[in-house]
PLY file of the C-alpha trace (Angstrom):
ply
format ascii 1.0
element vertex 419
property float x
property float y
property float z
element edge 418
property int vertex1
property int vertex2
end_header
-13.29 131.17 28.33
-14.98 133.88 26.35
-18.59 133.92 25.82
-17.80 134.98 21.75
-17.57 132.93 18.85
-18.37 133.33 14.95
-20.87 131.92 13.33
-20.68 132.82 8.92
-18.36 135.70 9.94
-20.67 137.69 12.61
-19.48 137.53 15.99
-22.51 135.62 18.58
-23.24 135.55 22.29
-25.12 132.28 22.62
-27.36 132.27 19.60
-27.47 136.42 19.09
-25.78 137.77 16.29
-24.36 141.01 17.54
-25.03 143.18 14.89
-28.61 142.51 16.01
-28.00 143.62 19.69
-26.26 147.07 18.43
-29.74 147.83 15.78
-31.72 147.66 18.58
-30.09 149.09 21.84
-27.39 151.05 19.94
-23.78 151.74 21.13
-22.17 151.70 23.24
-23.75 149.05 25.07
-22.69 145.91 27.41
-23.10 142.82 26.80
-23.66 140.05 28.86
-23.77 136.03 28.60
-26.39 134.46 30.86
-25.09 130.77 30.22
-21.47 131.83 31.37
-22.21 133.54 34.36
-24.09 130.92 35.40
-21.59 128.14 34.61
-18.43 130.09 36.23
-20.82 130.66 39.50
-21.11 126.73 39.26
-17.74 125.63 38.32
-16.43 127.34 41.86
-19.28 125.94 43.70
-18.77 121.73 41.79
-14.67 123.02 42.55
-14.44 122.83 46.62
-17.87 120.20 46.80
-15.70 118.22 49.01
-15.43 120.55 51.98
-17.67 122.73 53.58
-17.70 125.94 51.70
-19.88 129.41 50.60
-19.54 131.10 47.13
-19.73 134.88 48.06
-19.57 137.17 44.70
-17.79 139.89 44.87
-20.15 142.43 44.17
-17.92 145.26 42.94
-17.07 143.28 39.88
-20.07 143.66 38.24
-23.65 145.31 40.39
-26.14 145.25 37.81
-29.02 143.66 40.37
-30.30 141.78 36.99
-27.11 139.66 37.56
-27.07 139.37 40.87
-30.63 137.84 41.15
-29.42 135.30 38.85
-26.83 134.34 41.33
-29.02 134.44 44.65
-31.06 132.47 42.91
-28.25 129.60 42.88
-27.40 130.73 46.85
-24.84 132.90 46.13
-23.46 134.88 49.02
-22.05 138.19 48.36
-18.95 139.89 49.13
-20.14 144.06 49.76
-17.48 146.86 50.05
-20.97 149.56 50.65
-24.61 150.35 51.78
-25.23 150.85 48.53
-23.69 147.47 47.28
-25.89 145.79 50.34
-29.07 147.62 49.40
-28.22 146.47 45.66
-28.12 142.72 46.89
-30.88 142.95 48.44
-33.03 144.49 46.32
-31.53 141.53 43.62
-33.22 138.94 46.09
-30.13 138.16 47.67
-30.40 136.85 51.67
-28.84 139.50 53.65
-27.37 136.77 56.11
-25.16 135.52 53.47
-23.42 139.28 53.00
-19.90 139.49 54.15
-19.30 143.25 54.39
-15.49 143.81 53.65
-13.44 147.43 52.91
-11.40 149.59 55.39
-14.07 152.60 55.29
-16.79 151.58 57.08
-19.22 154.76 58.14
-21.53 154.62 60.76
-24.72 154.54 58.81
-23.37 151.32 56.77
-22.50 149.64 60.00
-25.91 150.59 61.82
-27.90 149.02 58.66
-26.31 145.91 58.24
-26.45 145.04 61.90
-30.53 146.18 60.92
-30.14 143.39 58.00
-28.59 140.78 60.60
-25.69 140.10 57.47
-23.66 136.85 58.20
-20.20 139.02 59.26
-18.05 142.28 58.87
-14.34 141.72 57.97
-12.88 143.99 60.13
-10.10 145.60 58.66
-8.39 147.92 61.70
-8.48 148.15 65.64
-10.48 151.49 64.79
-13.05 150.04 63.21
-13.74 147.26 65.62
-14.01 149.84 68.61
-17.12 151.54 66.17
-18.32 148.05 65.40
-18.40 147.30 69.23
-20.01 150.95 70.58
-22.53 150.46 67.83
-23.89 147.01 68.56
-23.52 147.78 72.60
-25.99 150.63 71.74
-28.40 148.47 69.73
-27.83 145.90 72.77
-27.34 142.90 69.84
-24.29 141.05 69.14
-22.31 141.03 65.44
-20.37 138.47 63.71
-16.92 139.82 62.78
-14.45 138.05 60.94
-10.60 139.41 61.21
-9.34 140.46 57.64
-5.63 139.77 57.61
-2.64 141.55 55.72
-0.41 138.31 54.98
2.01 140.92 53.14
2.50 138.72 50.10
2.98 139.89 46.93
0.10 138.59 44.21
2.22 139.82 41.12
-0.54 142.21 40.05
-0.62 145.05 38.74
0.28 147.69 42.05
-3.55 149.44 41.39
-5.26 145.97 42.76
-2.09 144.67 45.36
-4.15 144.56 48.56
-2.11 141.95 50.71
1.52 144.16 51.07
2.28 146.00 53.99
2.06 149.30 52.36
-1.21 148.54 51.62
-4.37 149.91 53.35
-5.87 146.81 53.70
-6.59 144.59 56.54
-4.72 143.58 60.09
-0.77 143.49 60.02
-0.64 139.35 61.03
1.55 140.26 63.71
-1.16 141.59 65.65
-4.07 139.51 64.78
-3.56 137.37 68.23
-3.58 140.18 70.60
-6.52 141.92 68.93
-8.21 138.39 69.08
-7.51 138.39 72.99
-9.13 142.20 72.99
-12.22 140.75 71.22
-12.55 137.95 73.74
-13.40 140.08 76.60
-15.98 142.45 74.70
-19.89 141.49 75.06
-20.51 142.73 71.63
-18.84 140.74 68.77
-18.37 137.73 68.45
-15.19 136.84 66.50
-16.06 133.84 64.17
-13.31 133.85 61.30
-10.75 135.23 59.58
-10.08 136.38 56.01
-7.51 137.63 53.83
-7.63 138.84 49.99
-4.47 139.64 48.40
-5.37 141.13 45.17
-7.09 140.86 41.99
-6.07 139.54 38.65
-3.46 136.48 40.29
-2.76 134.37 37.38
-0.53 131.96 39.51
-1.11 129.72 42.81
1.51 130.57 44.66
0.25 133.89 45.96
-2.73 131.87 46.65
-0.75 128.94 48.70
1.25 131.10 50.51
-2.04 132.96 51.88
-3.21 129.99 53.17
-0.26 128.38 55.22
-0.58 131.96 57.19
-3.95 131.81 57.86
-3.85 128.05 58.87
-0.70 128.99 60.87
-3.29 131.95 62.28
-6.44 129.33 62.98
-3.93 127.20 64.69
-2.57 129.59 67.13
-6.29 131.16 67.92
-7.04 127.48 68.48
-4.24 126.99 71.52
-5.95 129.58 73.24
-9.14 128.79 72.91
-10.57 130.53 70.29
-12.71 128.49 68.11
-13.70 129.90 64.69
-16.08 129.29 62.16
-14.68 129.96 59.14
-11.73 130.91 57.25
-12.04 133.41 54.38
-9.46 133.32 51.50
-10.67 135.80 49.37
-10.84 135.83 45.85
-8.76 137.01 43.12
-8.62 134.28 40.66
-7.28 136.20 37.22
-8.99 135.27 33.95
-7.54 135.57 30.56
-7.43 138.95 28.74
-4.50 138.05 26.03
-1.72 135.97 26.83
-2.08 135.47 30.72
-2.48 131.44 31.66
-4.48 131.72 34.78
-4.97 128.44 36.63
-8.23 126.46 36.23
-11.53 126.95 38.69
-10.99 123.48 39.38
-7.06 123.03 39.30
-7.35 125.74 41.72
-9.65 124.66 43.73
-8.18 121.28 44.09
-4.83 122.97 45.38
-6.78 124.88 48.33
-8.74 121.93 49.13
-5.49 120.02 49.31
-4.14 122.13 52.06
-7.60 122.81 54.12
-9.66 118.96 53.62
-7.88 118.35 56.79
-9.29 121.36 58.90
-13.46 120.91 60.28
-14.06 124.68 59.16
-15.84 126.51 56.43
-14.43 127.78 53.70
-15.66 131.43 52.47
-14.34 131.94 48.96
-15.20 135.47 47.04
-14.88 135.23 43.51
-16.29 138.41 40.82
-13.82 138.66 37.90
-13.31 134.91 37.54
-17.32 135.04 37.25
-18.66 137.93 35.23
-14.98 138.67 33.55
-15.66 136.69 30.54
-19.22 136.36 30.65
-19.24 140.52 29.17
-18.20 142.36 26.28
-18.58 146.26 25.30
-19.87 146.94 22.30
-18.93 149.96 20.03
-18.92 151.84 16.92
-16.56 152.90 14.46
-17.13 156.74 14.04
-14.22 157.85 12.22
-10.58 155.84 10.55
-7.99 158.80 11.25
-4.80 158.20 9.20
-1.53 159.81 9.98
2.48 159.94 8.65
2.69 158.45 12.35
-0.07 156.60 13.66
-3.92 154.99 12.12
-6.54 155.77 14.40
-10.41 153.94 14.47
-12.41 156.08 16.86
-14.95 154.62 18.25
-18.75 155.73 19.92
-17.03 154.00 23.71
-14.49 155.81 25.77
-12.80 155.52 28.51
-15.63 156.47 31.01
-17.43 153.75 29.70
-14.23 151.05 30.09
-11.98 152.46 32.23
-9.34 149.53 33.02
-7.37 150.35 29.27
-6.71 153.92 30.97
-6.18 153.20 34.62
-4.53 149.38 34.31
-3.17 149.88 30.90
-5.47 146.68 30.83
-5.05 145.28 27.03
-8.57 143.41 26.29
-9.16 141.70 22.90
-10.52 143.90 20.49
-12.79 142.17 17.48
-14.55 142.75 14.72
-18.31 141.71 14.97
-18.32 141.24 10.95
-14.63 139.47 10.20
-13.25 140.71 6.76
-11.26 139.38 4.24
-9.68 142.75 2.94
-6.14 144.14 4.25
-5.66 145.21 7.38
-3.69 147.96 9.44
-2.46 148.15 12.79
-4.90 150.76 14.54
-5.34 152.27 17.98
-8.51 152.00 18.81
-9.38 155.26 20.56
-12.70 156.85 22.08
-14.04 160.57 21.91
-12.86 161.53 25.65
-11.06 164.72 25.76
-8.02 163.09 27.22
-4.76 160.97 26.13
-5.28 158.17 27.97
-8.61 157.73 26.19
-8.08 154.49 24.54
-9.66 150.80 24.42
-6.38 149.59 22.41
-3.25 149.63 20.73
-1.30 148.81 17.83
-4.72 146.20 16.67
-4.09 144.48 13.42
-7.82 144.77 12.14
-9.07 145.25 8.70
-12.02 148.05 9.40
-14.55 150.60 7.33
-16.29 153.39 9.35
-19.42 152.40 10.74
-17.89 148.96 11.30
-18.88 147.41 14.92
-16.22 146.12 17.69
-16.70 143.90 20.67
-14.24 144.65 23.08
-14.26 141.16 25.09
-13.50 140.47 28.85
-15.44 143.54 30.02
-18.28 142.03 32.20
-15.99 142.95 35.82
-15.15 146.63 36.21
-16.58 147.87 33.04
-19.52 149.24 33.74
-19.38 149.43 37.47
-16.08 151.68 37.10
-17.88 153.79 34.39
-18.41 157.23 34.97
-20.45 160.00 33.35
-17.09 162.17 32.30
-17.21 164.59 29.53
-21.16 164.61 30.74
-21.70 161.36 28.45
-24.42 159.11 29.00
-23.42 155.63 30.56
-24.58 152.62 28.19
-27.16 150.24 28.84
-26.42 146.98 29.86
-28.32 143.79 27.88
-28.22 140.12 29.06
-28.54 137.17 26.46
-29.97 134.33 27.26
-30.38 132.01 24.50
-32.47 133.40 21.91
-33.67 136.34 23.67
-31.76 139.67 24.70
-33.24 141.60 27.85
-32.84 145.19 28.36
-31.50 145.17 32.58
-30.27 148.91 32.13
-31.57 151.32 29.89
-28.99 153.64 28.78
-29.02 157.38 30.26
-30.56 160.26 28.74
-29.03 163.65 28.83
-31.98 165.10 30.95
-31.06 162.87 33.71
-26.77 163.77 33.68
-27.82 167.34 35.15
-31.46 165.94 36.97
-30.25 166.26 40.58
-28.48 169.47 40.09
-29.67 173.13 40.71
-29.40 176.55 38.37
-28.96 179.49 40.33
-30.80 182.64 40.89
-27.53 184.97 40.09
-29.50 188.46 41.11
-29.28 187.11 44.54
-25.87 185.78 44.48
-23.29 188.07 45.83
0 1
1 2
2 3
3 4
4 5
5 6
6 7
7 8
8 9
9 10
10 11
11 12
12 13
13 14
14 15
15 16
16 17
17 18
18 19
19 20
20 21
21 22
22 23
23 24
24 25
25 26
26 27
27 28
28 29
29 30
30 31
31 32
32 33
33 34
34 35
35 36
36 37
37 38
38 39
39 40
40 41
41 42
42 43
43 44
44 45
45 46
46 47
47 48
48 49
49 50
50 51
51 52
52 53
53 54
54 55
55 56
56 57
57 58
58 59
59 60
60 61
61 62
62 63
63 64
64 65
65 66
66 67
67 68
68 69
69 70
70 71
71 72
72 73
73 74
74 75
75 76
76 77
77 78
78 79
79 80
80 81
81 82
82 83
83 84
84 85
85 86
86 87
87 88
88 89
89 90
90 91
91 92
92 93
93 94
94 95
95 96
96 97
97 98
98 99
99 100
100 101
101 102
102 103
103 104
104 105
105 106
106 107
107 108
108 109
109 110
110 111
111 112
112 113
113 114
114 115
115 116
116 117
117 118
118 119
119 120
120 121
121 122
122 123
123 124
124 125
125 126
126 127
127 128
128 129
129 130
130 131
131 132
132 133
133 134
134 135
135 136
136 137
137 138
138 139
139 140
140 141
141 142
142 143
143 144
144 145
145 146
146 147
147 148
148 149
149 150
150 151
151 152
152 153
153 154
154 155
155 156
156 157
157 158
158 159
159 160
160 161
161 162
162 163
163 164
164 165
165 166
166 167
167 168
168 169
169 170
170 171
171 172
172 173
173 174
174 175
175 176
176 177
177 178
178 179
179 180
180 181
181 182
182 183
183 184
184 185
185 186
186 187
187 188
188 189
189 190
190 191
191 192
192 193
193 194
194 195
195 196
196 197
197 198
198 199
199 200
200 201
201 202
202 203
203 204
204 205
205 206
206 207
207 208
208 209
209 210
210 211
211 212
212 213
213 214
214 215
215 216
216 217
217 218
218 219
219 220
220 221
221 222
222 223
223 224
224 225
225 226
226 227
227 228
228 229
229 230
230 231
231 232
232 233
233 234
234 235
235 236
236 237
237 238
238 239
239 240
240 241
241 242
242 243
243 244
244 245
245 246
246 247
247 248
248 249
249 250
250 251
251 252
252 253
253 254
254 255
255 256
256 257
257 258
258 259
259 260
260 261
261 262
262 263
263 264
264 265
265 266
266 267
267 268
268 269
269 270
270 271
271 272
272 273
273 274
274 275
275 276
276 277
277 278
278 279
279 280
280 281
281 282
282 283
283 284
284 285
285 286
286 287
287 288
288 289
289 290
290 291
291 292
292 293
293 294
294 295
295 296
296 297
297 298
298 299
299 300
300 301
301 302
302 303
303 304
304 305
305 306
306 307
307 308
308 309
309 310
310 311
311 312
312 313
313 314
314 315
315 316
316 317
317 318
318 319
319 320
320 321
321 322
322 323
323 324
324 325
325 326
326 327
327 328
328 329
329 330
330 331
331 332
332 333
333 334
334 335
335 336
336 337
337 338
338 339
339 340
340 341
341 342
342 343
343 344
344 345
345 346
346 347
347 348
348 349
349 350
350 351
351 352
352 353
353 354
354 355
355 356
356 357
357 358
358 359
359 360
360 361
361 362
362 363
363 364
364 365
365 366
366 367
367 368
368 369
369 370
370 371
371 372
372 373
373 374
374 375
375 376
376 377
377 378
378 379
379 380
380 381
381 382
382 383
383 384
384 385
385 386
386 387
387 388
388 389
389 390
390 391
391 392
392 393
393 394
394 395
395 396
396 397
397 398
398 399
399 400
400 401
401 402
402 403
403 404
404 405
405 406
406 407
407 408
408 409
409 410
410 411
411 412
412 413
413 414
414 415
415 416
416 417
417 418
């Protein structure tokens, strides 16, 4: 559900009109709900209260460590993908022994400080990386956690950008080696194996995907089981889509209640690593109306954000609601709503049926996951702060950049001594 609403024709998060929020940080800027992050962290946790189970946010979706001290203040675990994700968590408050630390990459310096940490696990993701994981831990004469990430090659019908569970993907352990591997990991004095896990994709607006992921990795537990291999946990990811425009995602709870319905039976913990079906539509960007270009062929309202602010309209050809934060009554005209980037693809939206002036203000919803952690200083332009709302009271958790600090760690050179 979106954290926007109109009150006397101004567009409000919780009780702050947003015309007030762009007067005194400017645009573009993010905009976050307190109140709705809070209550979709809660929802999943209420969701799966009758079996054992962790909440683990999936840190990618959003970093900002204002929001995720708000969640390890309610005991959120967090799904990592980096040492720079970890360090973020844990600077946020967060207990390092509730990281899981996913992603195929893993470099030797990220494995040797969360082992430092003591985090809960690593989802090992190749026969490669458990060999490093191993020599590492032998060295430091300790013992990890591992979980094994599975590729269940099931299709989430997603967009092909954020299909993880395929076998052309690079994700995870083809199932049809999991067992052996788990023999392998039986006989080294280093790991200890203690789950599995599987994520399939991002954006999965229907159960199936979700059902089918966890007959496999039952069918998985079961067969470590008959030889003796007892496990912990059992990870199933996240992935849980939210609703841009016309997308009917299932319910926290209805789909909770169809996991639980297939895993009450089983004396194991359930990880579960939500981010988008959290922050999603808890965040909007906020923008400007520089300019209303009119063609024979097109009318264009550029705007102060561009695509290295938002990203997901150029990479996903993601379509987010686009609305006005003062609602007119005068005609309106459909518009693409473009941003200043030199480049095509630099666009928040198409074909919007908005009636606009220059200098108007737009909220373009549904941008709390991958907005600003996917933006990028391109065209050397300043990334936007970042304000949360909470109630009556707007907090500054990111203050936007300044032009000295685009070019602060670079270095002129001397060019007499060039050659």
């Amino acid at each position: 559900m979106s954290c926007l609403y109109y009150r006397d024709s101004h567009l409000y998060i919780e009780n702050i009109n947003l015309k007030d929020i762009a007067e005194e940080f400017g645009t573009p800027c993010y905009v976050y709900s307190r109140s709705a992050i809070e209550t979709n962290w809660r929802a999943f946790d209420e969701a799966f209260k009758t079996i054992s189970h962790h909440i683990c946010y999936a840190v990618k979706a959003n970093s900002n460590i204002a929001i995720l001290g708000l969640l390890a203040k309610l005991n959120s675990g967090f799904d990592i993908v980096s040492l720079g994700e970890m360090e973020r968590v844990i600077a946020a408050g967060g207990d390092p022994q509730k990281i899981v630390f996913s992603g195929v990459g893993k470099k030797q310096v990220e494995i040797e400080r969360a082992i430092e940490k003591k985090i809960h696990c690593f989802n090992v993701e190749s026969e490669p990386e458990l060999e490093r994981i191993q020599t590492i831990a032998s060295r430091l004469n300790t013992t990890v956690n591992i979980a094994l990430r599975i590729n269940p090659n099931i299709d989430p019908h997603t967009h092909s950008h954020i299909t993880t569970g395929l076998n052309e993907s690079k994700f995870g352990i083809d199932i049809n080696d999991v067992i052996s591997l788990a023999k392998k990991i039986s006989a080294l004095d280093s790991v200890q194996l203690i789950g599995i896990a599987s994520h399939i994709g991002s954006q999965i607006v229907h159960l199936d995907p979700f059902l089918k992921v966890i007959d496999r990795l039952l069918d998985v537990y079961k067969q470590l089981q008959q030889i003796g291999i007892n496990l912990q946990h059992i990870n199933i990811g996240g992935g849980l889509g939210i609703t841009y425009h016309d997308e009917h995602p299932p319910g926290i709870r209805e789909y909770a209640q169809a996991l639980q319905d297939k895993l009450h039976q089983q004396n194991i913990r359930v990880i579960i690593e939500p981010g988008r079906a959290i922050v999603g539509n808890a965040g909007i960007l906020l923008s400007r109306i520089e300019y209303l270009k009119h063609t024979q062929h097109k009318n264009f309202a550029i705007i102060d954000a561009g695509m290295n602010d938002l990203l997901r309209p150029a990479l996903y050809d993601a379509w987010q609601t686009i609305l006005p934060v003062e609602s007119r009554q005068t005609e309106k005209k459909l518009y693409d709503i473009a941003g200043p980037v030199c480049e095509s693809a630099d666009f928040l939206g198409k074909d919007r049926e908005l009636a606009l002036n220059p200098g108007d203000l737009l909220a373009i919803n549904s941008s709390g996951a991958y907005g600003f952690s996917m933006s990028s200083n391109y065209n050397s332009r300043c990334r936007p702060p970042e304000i949360l709302i909470d109630g009556d009271h707007a907090t500054l958790i990111r203050r936007r950049e300044t032009i000295d600090e685009l070019f602060a760690s670079e270095k002129t050179l001397d060019l007499a001594h060039c050659k």
